[in-house]
C-alpha positions as CSV (number, residue, x, y, z in Angstrom):
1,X,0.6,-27.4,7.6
2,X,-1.9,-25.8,10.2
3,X,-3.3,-22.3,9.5
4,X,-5.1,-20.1,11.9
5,X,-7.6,-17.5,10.6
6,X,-9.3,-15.0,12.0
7,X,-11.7,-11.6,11.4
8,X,-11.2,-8.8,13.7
9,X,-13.2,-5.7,14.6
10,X,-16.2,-4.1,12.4
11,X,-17.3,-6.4,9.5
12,X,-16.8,-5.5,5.5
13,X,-18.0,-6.6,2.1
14,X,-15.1,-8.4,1.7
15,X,-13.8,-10.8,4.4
16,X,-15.2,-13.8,3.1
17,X,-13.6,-12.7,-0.4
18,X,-10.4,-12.4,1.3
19,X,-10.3,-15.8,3.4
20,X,-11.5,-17.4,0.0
21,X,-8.3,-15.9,-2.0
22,X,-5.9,-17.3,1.1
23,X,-7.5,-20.5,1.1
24,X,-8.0,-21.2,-2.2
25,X,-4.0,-20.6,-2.7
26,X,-2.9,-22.8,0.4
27,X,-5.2,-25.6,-1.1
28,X,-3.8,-25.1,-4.2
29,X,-0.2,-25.3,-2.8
30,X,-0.2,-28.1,-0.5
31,X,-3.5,-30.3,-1.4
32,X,-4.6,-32.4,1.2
33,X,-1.8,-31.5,3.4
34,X,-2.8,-28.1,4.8
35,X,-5.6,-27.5,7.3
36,X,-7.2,-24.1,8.1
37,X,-8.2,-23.6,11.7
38,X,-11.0,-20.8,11.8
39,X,-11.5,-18.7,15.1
40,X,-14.9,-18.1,16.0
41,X,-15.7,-14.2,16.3
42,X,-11.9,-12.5,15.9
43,X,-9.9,-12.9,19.0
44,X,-12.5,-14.0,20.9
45,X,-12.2,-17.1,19.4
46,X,-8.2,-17.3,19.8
47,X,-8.5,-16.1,23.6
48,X,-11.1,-18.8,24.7
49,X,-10.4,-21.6,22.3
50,X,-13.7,-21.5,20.2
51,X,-13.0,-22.5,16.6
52,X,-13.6,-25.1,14.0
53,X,-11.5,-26.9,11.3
54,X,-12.0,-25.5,8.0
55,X,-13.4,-27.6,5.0
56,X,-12.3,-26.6,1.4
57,X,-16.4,-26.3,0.7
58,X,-16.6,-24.0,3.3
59,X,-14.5,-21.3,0.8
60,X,-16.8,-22.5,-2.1
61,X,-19.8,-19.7,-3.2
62,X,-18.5,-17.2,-0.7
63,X,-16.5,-14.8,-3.7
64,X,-20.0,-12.6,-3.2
65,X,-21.1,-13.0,0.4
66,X,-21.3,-10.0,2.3
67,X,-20.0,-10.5,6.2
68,X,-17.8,-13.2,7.6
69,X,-18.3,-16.8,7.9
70,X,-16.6,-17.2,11.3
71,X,-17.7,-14.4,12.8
72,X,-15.8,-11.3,14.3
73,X,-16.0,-8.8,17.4
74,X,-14.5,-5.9,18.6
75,X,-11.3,-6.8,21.0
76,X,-10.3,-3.6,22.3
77,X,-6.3,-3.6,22.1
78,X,-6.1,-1.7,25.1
79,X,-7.7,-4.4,27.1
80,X,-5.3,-7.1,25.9
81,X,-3.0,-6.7,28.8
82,X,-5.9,-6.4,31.3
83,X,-7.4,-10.0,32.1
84,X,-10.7,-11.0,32.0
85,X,-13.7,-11.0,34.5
86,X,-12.1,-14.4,35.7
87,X,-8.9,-13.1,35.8
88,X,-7.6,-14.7,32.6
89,X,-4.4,-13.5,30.7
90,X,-5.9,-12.5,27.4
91,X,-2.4,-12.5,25.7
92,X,-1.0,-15.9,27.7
93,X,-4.2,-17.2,26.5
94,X,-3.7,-16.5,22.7
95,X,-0.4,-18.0,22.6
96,X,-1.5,-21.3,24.6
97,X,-4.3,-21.9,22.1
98,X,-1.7,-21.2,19.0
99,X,0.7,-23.5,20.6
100,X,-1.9,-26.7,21.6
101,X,-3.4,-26.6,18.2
102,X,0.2,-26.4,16.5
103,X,-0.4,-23.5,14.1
104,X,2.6,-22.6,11.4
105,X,0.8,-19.1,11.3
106,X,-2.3,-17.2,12.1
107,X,-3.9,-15.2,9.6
108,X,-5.7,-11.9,10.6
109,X,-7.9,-10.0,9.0
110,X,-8.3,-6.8,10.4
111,X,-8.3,-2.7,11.3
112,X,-6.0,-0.3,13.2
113,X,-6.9,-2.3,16.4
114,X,-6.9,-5.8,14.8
115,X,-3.3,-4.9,13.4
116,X,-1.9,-3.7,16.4
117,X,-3.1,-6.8,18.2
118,X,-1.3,-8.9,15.5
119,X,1.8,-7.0,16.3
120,X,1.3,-8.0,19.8
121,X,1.6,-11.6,19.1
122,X,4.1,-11.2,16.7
123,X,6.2,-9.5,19.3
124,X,5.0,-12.8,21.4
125,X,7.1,-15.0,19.4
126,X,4.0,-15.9,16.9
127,X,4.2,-16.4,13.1
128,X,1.7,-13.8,11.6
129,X,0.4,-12.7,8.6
130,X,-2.4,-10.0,8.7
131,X,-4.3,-8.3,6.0
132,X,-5.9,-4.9,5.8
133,X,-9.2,-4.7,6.5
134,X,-11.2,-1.1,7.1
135,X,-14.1,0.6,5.1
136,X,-12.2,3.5,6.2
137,X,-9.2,3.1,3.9
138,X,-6.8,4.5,7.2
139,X,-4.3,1.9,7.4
140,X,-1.0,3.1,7.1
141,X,1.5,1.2,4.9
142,X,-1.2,0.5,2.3
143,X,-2.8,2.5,-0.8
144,X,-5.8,0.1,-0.1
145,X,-7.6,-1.4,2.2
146,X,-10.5,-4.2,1.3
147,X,-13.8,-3.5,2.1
148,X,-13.5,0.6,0.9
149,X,-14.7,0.6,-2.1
150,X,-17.8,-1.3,-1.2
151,X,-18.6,1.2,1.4
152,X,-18.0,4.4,-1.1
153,X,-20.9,2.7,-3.5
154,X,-22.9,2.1,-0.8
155,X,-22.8,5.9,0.7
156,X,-22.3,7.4,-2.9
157,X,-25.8,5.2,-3.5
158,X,-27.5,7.0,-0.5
159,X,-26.3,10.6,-1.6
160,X,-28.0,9.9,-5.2
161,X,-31.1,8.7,-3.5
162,X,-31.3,12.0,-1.8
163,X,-31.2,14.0,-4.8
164,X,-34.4,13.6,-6.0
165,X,-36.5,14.5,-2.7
166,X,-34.4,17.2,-2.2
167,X,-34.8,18.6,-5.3
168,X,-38.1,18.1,-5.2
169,X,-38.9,19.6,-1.7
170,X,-36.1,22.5,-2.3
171,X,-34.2,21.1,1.0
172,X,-30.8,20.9,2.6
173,X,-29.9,17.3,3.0
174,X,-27.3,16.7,5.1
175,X,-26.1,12.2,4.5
176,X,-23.7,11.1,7.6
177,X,-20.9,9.1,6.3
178,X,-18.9,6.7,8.7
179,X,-15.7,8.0,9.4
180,X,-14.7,8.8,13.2
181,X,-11.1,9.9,12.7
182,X,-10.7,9.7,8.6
183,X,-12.6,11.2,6.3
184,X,-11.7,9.3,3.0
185,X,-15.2,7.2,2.8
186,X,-16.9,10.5,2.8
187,X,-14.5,12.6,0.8
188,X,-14.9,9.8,-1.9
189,X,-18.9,9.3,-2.0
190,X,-19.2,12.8,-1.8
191,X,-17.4,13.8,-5.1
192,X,-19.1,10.7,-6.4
193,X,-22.1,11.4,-5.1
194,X,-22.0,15.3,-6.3
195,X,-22.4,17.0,-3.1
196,X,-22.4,20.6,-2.6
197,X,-20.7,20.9,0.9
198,X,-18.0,18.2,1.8
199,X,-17.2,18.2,5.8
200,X,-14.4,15.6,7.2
201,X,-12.8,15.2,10.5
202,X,-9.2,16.5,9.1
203,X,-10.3,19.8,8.4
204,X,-12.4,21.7,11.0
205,X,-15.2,23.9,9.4
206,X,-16.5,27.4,10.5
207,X,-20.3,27.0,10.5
208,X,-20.2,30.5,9.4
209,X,-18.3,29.8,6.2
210,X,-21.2,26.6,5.8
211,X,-24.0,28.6,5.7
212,X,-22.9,31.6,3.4
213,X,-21.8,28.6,1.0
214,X,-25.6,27.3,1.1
215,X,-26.7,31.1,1.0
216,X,-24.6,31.3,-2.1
217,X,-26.4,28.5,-3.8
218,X,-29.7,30.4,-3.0
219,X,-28.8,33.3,-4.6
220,X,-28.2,31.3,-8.1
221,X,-31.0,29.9,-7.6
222,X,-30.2,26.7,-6.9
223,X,-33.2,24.9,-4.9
224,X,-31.7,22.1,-2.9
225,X,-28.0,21.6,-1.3
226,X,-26.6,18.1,-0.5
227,X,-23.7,18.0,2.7
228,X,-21.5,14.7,2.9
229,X,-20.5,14.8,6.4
230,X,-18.1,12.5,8.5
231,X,-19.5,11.5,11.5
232,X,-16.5,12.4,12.8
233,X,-16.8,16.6,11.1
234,X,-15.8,18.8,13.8
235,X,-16.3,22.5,13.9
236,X,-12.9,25.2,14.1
237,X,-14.1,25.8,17.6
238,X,-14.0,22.3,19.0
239,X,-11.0,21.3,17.5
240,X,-9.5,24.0,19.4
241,X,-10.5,22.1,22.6
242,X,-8.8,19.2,24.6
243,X,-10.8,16.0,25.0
244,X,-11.4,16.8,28.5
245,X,-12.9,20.0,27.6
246,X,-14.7,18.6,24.6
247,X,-16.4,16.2,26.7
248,X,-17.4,19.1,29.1
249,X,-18.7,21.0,26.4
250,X,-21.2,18.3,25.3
251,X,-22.2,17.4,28.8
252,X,-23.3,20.8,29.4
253,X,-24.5,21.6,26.6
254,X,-27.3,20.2,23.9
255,X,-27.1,16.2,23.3
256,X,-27.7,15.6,20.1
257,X,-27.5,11.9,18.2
258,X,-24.8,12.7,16.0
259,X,-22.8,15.4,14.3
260,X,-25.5,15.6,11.4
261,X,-28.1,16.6,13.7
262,X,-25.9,19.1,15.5
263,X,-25.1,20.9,12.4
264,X,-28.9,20.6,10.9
265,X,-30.1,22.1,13.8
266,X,-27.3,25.1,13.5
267,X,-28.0,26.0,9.9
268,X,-31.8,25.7,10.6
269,X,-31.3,28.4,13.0
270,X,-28.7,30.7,10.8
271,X,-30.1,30.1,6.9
272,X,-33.9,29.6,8.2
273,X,-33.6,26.6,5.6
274,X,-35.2,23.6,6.2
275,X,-33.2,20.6,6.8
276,X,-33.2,16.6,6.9
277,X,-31.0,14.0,7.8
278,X,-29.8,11.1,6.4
279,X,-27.7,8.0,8.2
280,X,-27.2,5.5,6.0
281,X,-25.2,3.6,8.9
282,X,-24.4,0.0,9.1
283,X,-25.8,0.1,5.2
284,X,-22.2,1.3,4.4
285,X,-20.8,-1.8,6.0
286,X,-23.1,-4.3,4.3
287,X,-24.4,-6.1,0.9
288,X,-22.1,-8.2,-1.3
289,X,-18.8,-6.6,-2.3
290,X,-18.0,-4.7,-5.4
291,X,-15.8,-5.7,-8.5
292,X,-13.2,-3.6,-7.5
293,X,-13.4,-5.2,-3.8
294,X,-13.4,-9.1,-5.3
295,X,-10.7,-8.5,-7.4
296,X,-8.1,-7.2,-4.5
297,X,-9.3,-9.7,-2.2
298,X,-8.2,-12.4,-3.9
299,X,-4.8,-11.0,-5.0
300,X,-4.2,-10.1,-1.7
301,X,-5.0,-13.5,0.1
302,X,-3.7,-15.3,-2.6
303,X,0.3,-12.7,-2.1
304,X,-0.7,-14.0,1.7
305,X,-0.6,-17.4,0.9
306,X,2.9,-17.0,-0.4
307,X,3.9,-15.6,2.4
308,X,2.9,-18.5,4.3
309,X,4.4,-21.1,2.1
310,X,7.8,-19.1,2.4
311,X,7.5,-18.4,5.6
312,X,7.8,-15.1,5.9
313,X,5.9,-13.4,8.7
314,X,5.6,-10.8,10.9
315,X,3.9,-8.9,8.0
316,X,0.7,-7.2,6.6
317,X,-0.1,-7.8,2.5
318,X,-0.6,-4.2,1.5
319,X,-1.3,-2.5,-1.9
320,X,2.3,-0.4,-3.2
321,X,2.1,1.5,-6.3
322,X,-0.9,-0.8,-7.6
323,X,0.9,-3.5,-6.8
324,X,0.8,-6.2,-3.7
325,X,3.6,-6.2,-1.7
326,X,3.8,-6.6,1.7
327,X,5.0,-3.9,4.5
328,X,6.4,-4.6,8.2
329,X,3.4,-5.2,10.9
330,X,5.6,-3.0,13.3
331,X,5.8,-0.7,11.0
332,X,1.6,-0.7,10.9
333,X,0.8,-0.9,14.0
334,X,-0.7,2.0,15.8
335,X,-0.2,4.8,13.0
336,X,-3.1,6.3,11.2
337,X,-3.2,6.9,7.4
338,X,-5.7,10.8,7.3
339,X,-6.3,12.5,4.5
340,X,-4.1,15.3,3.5
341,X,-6.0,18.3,3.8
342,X,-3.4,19.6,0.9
343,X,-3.7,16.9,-1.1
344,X,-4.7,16.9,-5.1
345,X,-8.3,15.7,-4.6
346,X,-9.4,18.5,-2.1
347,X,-7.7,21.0,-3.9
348,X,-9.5,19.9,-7.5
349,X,-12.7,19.5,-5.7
350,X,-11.9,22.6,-4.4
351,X,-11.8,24.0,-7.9
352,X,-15.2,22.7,-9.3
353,X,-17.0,24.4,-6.1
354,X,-17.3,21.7,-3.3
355,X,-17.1,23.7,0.1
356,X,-15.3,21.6,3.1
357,X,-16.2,24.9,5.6
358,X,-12.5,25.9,5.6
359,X,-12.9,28.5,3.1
């Protein structure tokens, strides 16, 4: 029994957690008779035929270890189809590497893009198994992706930090939470985090509506406020616009470095408050994984390794009414999981006094 494995995209807190749970299974399962093949950097590795064979030690002491032990990097899924500088077929590539080294399966451990590449290969005639990687929680088909709830402690961290210097200097803090297209990560560290003003890509906020909400605080005296905003967060105005316009808009107009700064620099000029940002970045990806992370990990590689050992694939382990289960990978593949901007949380946040700019 030969099993590929793979990390694919932007790095989590708990890849190596994951790969432990499959491995540890598979060992369990088949002692000596199973070998794990792991790809050097995500598909990289697949496409050019950089990888190494897997010792049972190497899974040993890894439960904690932030990162991934075989590397990963971004293979953008619309450049599978288009060869390489050297004109080499990506795709033909992957399959040839599966096929010389004799895989049963290939295990992937990845986003939106990683999943839709999976699908790809799956479609190619490959046994697959994937497993839902994001900090984003956006996969559709699952409640939960690994690597979330490490990211939420990590921002919700960095938006307690902020409290006490901006209480103490009376300031509006604004903390940028990753997040281009979902706003989950920030709509979870802010409530956790206690922030006044909550600002995600799924509902556009009038800066209008932002700034009488600070104003509000003002006037009860409150002498700090505290934004959690997606780096993603985009205004009524621009949401209005097509890319193509977007893009015009910020050409012509002031560059700033992110959408924090851009909306610092707006309530600066309408509230006269001062203001400071705070990106707590790659942070968000990094450090050892939670409790909550270590625990799903391993149930999910260890459902994973089942799957391989009944040879069912062509399917992503996914988290269904608290339980593991395992959804379709064509059913994954290219859709989005957003947050409701109905849904229970945003309306009970809603009710303790949270302002997303809506309203």
């Amino acid at each position: 029994m030969k099993v590929g494995m793979l990390t694919s995209g932007g790095d989590c807190q708990s890849l190596n957690a994951t790969m432990r749970g499959v491995a540890k299974a598979l060992y369990r399962m088949y002692d000596q008779d199973v070998e794990i093949i792991g790809f050097e950097d995500g598909y990289k590795g697949l496409i050019y035929g950089d990888y190494r064979v897997m010792k049972p030690s190497d899974f040993s002491g890894i439960l904690t270890e932030g990162g991934t032990i075989i590397g990963t990097s971004r293979q953008p899924f619309k450049q599978m189809r288009t060869p390489d500088k050297n004109g080499l077929d990506k795709v033909e590539a992957m399959k040839r590497t599966y096929k010389k080294l004799k895989l049963e399966c290939l295990v992937v451990l990845g986003g939106n893009g990683s999943q839709k590449t999976a699908n790809l290969l799956r479609e190619e005639g490959l046994n697959i198994v994937s497993l839902p990687k994001t900090i984003d929680n956006d996969l559709w088909g699952t409640e939960m992706t690994f690597g979330f709830q490490s990211a939420v402690n990590v921002a919700t961290n960095a938006i307690d930090c902020i409290h006490t210097t901006a209480a103490s200097h009376g300031r509006v803090f604004i903390v940028e939470v990753m997040g281009h297209k979902v706003g989950s990560l920030t709509l979870h560290a802010g409530i956790a985090g206690g922030a006044d003003i909550i600002l995600i890509p799924e509902i556009p906020y009038d800066i209008n509506i932002v700034v009488d909400a600070l104003k509000e605080r003002n006037r009860m005296g409150k002498r700090f406020s505290i934004l959690a905003v997606a780096e993603g967060a985009i205004s009524k105005e621009d949401a209005k616009l097509s890319k193509k316009e977007l893009k015009e808009k910020k050409k012509n107009g002031v560059v700033y470095p992110s959408v924090a700064y851009e909306l610092g620099a707006k309530i600066e000029e309408l509230s006269g408050q001062e203001v400071r940002v705070t990106v707590p970045g790659h942070m968000q990806r990094g450090g050892e994984p939670c409790p909550y992370d270590r625990v799903l990990s391993t149930r999910l590689g260890a459902y994973a390794a089942t799957l391989i050992r009944d040879k069912i694939y062509g399917y992503m382990v996914c988290v269904k009414n608290g339980e593991i289960d395992k959804t379709p990978l064509g059913e994954v593949a290219g859709k989005l999981k957003t947050v409701d901007p109905e849904c229970a949380m945003i309306k009970e946040a809603k009710l303790i006094g949270i302002c997303f700019g809506d309203e």
